[in-house]
N, C-alpha and C positions, 0 to 999 in steps of 0.2 A: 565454397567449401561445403555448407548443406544448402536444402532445399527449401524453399520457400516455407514460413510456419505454418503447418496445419495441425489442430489441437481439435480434440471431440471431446475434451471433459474440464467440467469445472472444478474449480479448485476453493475452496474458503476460507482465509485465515483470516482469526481473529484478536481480540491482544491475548490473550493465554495461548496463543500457539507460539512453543519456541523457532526463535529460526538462527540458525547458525550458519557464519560461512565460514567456505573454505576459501584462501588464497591459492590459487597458482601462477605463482611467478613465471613457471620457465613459460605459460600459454599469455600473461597478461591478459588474465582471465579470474572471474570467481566461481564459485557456486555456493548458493543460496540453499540451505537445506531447511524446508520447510516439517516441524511434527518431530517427531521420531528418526533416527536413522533408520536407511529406509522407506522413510516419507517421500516426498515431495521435494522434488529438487529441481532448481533455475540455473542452466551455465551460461554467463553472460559475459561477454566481451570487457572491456575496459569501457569502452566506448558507451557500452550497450546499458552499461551498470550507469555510466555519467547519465547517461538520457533518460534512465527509470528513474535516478535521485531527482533530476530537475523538473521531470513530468509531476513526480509523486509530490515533491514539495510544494509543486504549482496546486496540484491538485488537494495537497493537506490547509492550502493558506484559504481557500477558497471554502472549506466546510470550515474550518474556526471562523471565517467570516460571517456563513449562513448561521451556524451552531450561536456565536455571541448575536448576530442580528435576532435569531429566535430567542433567544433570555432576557433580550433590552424589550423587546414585544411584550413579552408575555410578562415583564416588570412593572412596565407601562400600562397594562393593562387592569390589574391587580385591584385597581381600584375602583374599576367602573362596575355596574349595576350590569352583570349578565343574568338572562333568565332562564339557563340550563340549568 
């Protein structure tokens, strides 16, 4: 149906960026509208959207992991004699 992804721009979203989707039923499809209408928009399969949720949440369990590993460190640490 399309062509292989080829993409030349980065894109940034942060937590104050809204992102709103739309459903399309009759494609069993969404779209992701990133900003503003008008913004930045994602149309992704059904399929496409399952494999971003499960990458992303792969990807979300593993910074809470680094992120609380970094907080027990730096708790842990709290009490020793640095010379900075």
């Amino acid at each position: 149906m399309f062509e292989q992804l080829k993409v030349g721009t980065w894109v940034c979203v942060d937590d104050q960026c809204p992102i709103r989707p739309v459903v399309h039923t009759e494609d069993g499809a969404v779209t992701l509208v990133f900003g503003e209408p008008g913004g930045f928009e994602l149309f992704l399969s059904a399929g496409a959207l399952q494999t971003l949720l499960l990458v992303g949440g792969r990807a979300l369990e593993q910074l809470s992991t680094q992120t609380r590993d970094l907080l027990f460190a730096d708790l842990n640490n709290e009490g020793e004699d640095n010379d900075w």
